[in-house]
N, C-alpha and C positions, 0 to 999 in steps of 0.2 A: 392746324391751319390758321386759328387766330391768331396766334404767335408769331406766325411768319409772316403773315398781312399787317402787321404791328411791328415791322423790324425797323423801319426809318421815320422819326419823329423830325420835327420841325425844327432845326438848329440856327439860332441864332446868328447873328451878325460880326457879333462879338467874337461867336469863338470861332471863326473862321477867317476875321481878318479880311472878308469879304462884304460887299456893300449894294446895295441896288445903287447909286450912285455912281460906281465904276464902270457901270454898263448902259445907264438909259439919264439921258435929260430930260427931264419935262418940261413942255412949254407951261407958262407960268398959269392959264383957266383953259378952260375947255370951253366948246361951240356947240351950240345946239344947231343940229339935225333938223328937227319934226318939234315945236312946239303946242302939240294937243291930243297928248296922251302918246303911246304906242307903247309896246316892249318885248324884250329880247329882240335885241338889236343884233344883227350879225353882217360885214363886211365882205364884199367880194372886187378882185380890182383885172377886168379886163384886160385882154391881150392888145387893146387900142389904149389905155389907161385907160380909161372911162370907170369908176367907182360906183359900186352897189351898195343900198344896205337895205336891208327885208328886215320889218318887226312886225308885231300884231298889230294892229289897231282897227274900230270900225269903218273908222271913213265914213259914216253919216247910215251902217247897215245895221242890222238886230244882233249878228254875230261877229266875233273877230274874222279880219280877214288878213290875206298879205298882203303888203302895203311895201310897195320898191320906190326908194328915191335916188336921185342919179345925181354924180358929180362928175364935171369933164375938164376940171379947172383946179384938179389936187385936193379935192375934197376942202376948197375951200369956201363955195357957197353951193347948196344943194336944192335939187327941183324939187316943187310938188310932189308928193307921192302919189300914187296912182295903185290903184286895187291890183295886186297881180295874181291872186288866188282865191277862191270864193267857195263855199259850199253850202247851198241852201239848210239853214235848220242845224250845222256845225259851227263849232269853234275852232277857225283855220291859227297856226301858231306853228312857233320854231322854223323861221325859214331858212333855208339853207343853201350856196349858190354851188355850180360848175359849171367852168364853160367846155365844153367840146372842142377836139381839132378843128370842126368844121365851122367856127365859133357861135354853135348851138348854146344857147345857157339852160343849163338844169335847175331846176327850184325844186328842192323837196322839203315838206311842214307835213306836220300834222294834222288833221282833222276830227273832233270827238264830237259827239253827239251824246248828252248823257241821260239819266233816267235809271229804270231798274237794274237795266243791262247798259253796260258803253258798247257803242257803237265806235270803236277806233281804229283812224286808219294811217299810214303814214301814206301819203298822193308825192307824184312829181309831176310839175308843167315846165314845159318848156317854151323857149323866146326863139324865134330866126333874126328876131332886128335890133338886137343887142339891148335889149331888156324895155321896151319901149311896151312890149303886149306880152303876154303868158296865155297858151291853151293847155290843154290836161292833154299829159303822156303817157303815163301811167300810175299805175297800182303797186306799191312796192312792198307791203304788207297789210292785213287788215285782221281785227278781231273782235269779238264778240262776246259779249257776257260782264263777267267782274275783271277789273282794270282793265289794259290798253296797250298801245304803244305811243312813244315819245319821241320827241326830241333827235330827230334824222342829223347824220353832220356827213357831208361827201367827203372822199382826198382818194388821189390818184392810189392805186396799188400796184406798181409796176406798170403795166398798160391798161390796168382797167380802172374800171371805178368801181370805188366803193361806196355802200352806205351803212354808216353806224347805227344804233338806234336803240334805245329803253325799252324792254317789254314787260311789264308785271301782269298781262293775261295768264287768266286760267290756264289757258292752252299750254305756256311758258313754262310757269311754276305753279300752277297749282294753285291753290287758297292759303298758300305759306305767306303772302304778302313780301316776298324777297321780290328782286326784281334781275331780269339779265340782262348782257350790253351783249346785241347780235347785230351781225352785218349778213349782208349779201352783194353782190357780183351785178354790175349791168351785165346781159348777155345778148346777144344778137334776137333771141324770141321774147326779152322784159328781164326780170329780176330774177337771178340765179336761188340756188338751195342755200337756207340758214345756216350758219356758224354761228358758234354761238364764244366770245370773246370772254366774258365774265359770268361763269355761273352763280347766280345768287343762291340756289340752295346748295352750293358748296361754299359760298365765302360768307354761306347768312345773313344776308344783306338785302336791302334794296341798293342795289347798283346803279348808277342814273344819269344822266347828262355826259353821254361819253363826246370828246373832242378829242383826235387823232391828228397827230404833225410828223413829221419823217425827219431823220437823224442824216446826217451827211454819210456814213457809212452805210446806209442802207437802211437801218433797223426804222423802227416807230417804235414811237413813245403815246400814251394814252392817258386822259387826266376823267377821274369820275368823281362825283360824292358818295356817300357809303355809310351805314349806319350801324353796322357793326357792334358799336361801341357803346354802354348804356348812359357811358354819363355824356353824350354828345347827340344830338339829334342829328346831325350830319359832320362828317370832317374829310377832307377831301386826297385823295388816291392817286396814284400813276402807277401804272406799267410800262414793260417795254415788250416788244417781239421783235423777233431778226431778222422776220419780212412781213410782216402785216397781217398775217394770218396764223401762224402760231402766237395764240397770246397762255401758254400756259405759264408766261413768268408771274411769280409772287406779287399782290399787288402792295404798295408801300406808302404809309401813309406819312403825307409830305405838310400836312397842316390840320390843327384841332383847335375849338376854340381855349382863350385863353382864360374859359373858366369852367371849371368843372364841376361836372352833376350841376347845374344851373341852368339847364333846358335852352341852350346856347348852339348856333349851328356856324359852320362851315361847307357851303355848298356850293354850285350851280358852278362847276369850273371850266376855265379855258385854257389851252394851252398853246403855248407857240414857239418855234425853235427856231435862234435868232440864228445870225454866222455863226464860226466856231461852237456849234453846240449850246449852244447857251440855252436854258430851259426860263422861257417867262411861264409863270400859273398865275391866273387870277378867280377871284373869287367871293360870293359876296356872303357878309355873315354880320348877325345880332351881339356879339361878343362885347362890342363897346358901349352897347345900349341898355337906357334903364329898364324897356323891353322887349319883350323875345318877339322873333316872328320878322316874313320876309320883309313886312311893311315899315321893319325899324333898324333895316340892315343897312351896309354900305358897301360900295366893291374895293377889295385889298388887291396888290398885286404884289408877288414873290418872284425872287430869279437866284439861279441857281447856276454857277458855272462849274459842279463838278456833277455832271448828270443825276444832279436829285438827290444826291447824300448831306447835302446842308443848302442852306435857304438863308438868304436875306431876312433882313426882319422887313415887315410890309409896310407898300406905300398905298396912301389912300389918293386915288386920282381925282374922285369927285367929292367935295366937301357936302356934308349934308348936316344939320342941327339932328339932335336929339331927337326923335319923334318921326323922320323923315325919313327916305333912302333912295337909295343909288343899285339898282338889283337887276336881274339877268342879264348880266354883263357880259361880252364878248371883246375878242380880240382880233388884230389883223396885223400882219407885218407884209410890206413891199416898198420900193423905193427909199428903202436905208430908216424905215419909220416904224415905230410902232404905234399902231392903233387902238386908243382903249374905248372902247362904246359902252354904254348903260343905257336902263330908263329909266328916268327920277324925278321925284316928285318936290324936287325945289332945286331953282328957286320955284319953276312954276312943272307941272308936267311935260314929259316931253323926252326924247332922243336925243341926246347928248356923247359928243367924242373928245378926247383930250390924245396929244402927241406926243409921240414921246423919242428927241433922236438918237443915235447909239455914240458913243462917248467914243473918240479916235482910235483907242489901243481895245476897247472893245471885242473887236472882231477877230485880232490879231492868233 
């Protein structure tokens, strides 16, 4: 099995004659968002246009909360945030958006609560006035004891919705410390029966940070981190399935850092599928830094236009010094753009996006 989760490495630029350049222009700096604090930033863009983005921050509380800011002018100056998720005595995080046919918006983050046992749960609230207020909908997992669940990511499956999610509970796996990527079903009575997408104690792993995007033929594609690997503390993953629910395909590891046994990671990935297929990953990692650890990482971004069998070499969106970083990064593609989000701690703290437009023959 490790063999074949190891089947696709990270192929250069060079020998492929292929370039991030051929597909994405960058505008030349990035905009701050939120400058006072937040993180893991994630992007949602209305059936009105109207632009979301949900990260952590306290907002003036004892715990992290969700924290929505609004743009109705192309994301290019954005509102106050405003608290759209809360739970007394938890750490609300990973927001996540969908909006409804009836254009309900869904938010679903996670909630822990730590101590001898975690208290974790993944919640969803919901908006009727287009993300202006959030009340609680429901409960879409919860668990008990040693680790948790993580990091929720919505996307349509045909007619339904789905929800992604980390779980390293007991319940899950056991005291192996692997971790699984499991979804469930909205269903007309709440949240359907577990599937379980990547099994960690078969791919021995902590599996993590799943983000789910659809293929023009149908299929989906899936990006995770994954540690598998001993001389890597994380390097980052993709699958595909032929309809969102079978994920038994081999997963393939599409990026490692570029230095080995050196306690170096590659993690927290996004993905996103531009027109014709085109595969963006991003990612953020310690690999250029004089040290290890999320607080001295940056976010890179890879594209890929033969479904994942070679890779660009990375572009770094947010410049940060030595010492600094650029980390839980996310992505967004709509209106011919792509959206690269972070939260970074220079120049000063804060929610930051940079653009990026598709290059004419691109799409072709």
């Amino acid at each position: 099995m490790i063999i074949l989760v190891s089947a696709i490495i990270l192929a250069s630029a060079g020998s492929t004659g292929f370039s991030q350049e051929d597909v994405l222009s960058w505008e030349e700096r990035s905009h701050p968002v939120y400058q006072a604090g937040g993180a893991y930033p994630r992007m949602y863009r209305l059936q009105n246009g109207t632009y979301l983005i949900g990260f952590d921050a306290s907002l003036g509380g004892k715990n992290a909360r969700i924290a929505v800011a609004k743009s109705t002018d192309g994301t290019k100056k954005w509102s106050q945030p405003v608290v759209a998720a809360e739970k007394e005595g938890y750490d609300c995080a990973n927001a996540n958006f969908i909006e409804l046919d009836n254009g309900d918006i869904l938010l679903a983050y996670r909630a822990v609560k730590g101590g001898e046992k975690i208290d974790a749960k993944i919640l969803c609230s919901v908006s009727h006035d287009g993300g202006e207020t959030f009340e609680f909908h429901s409960t879409i997992v919860e668990t008990y004891g040693r680790g948790g669940v993580w990091e929720p990511h919505f996307i349509r499956i045909g007619e339904k919705i789905a929800v992604f999610y980390a779980n390293d509970s007991e319940s899950a796996v056991g005291s192996t410390g692997f971790q699984n990527i499991e979804f469930k079903f909205l269903e007309e009575g709440g949240w359907g029966e577990t599937h379980i997408a990547s099994n960690g104690n078969e791919t021995r792993s902590r599996d993590g940070m799943p983000v789910v995007d659809k293929l023009s033929d149908g299929r989906y594609v899936m990006a995770i981190e994954a540690n598998q690997f001993p001389d890597y503390v994380f390097v980052v993953q993709i699958k595909f399935s032929p309809d969102g629910i079978d994920w038994s395909d081999d997963l393939k590891t599409v990026y490692r850092p570029n230095k080995k046994g050196a306690g170096k990671k590659a993690g927290a990935p996004y993905i996103c599928v531009l027109p014709g297929d085109i595969l963006v990953v991003s990612f953020q990692t310690d690999e250029d830094a004089t040290e290890n650890g999320d607080g001295r990482s940056t976010m890179k971004v890879i594209v890929s236009n033969d479904l994942g069998k070679t890779w660009s070499e990375p572009f770094v969106p947010f410049y940060t010094p030595d010492g600094y970083s650029a980390i839980w990064n996310g992505m967004y593609y709509a209106d011919d753009t792509l959206y690269a989000l972070t939260s970074a701690n220079f120049p000063m703290g804060g929610v930051y996006l940079r653009r990026a437009k598709l290059t004419p023959e691109s799409g072709e």
